[in-house]
N, C-alpha and C positions, 0 to 999 in steps of 0.2 A: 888560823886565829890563835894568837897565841892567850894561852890562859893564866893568870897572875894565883890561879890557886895553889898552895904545897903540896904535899905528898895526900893529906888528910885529906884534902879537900874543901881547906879553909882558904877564903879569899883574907891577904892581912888587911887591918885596920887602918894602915895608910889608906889605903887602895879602896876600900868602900868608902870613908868618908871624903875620899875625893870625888868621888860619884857623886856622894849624896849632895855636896856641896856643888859641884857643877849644876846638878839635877834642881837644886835653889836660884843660883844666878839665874839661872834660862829661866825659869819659874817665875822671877821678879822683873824679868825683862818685858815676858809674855803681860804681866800680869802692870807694868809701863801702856804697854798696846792698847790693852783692855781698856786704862783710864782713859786716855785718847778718845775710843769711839764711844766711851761717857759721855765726858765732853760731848763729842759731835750730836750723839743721841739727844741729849739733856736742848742744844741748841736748834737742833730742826723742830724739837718737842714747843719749845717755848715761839719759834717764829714759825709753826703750822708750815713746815717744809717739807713733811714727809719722815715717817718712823720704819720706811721696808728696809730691809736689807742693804739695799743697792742704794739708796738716798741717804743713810747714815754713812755706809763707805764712803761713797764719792765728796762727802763733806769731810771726813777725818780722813780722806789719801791725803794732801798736802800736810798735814801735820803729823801724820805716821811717818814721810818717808823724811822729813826735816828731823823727826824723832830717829829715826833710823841713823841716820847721816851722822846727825852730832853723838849718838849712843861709839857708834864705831869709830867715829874722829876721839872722842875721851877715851874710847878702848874702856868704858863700862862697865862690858860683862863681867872681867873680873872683881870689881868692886860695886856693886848694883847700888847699892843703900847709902856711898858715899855724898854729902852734901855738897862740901867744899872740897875741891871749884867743881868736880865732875857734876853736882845736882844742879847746880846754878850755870853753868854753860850749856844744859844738855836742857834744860826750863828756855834760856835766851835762844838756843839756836831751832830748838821747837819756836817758839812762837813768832821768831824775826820769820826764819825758814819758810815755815806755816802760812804764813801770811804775802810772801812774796811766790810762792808755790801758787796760793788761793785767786791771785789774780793772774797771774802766769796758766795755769788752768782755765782758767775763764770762770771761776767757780762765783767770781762775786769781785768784791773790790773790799779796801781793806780799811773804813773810816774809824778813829780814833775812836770812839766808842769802843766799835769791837774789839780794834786791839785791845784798849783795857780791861773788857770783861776778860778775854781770850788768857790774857795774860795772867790777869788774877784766876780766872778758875783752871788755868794750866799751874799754877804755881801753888797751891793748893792739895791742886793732885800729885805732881810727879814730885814736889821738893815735900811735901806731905807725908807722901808715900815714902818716900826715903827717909824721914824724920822716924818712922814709926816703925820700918822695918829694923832701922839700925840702933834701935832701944831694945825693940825684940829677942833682933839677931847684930848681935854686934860683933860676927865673923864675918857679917858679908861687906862691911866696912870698909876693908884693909883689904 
């Protein structure tokens, strides 16, 4: 293992705040996931589906791995909190994704209703959530 300390046994200040900052993206990506099985949670809550574990997953799997897919198609990580275009294609390919995953699973079918709540409370949360990290933190922007 090679170690980035000097002689002192100081790590430089490049070298931590790149840490730290990675240690952020993954942080805001995780914390992407989280609002998802909100979402899912908030929706089994409200149509009496079931609040365990396993009933909230299997509702937010098709819109994690649709979340997943367009995260790593935008290549994201690096820039977590950007809006445009990465918040707004990675909100569309979540929720188009999400939704053709949700019947493709067998999980349900997909009538315009739901899409539009789906869509408005995904857009909310993830393009939300990037609105407000990147007032915060307006290094994770760029």
């Amino acid at each position: 293992m090679v170690s980035t300390a000097d002689r002192t046994g100081r790590v430089p200040a490049s070298t931590t705040g790149r840490s730290t900052s990675a240690l952020l993206r993954g942080g805001l990506l995780v914390l992407d996931a989280a609002l998802i099985i909100v979402f899912a949670a908030l929706g089994n809550r409200s149509h009496d589906t079931g609040l365990g574990i396993v009933d909230v997953l299997t509702t937010a799997a098709p819109f994690l791995c649709a979340w997943a897919l367009a995260t790593a198609l935008m290549r994201s990580a690096r820039r977590p909190s950007r809006v445009l275009p990465d918040g707004l294609v990675i909100w569309a390919g979540t929720v188009i994704g999400g939704m053709v995953l949700r019947v493709l699973f067998g999980l349900g079918g997909a009538p315009l209703s739901f899409v539009l709540v789906a869509a408005s409370s995904l857009a909310v949360l993830l393009i939300g959530r990037r609105l407000v990290t990147g007032l915060l933190m307006p290094a994770t922007r760029t």
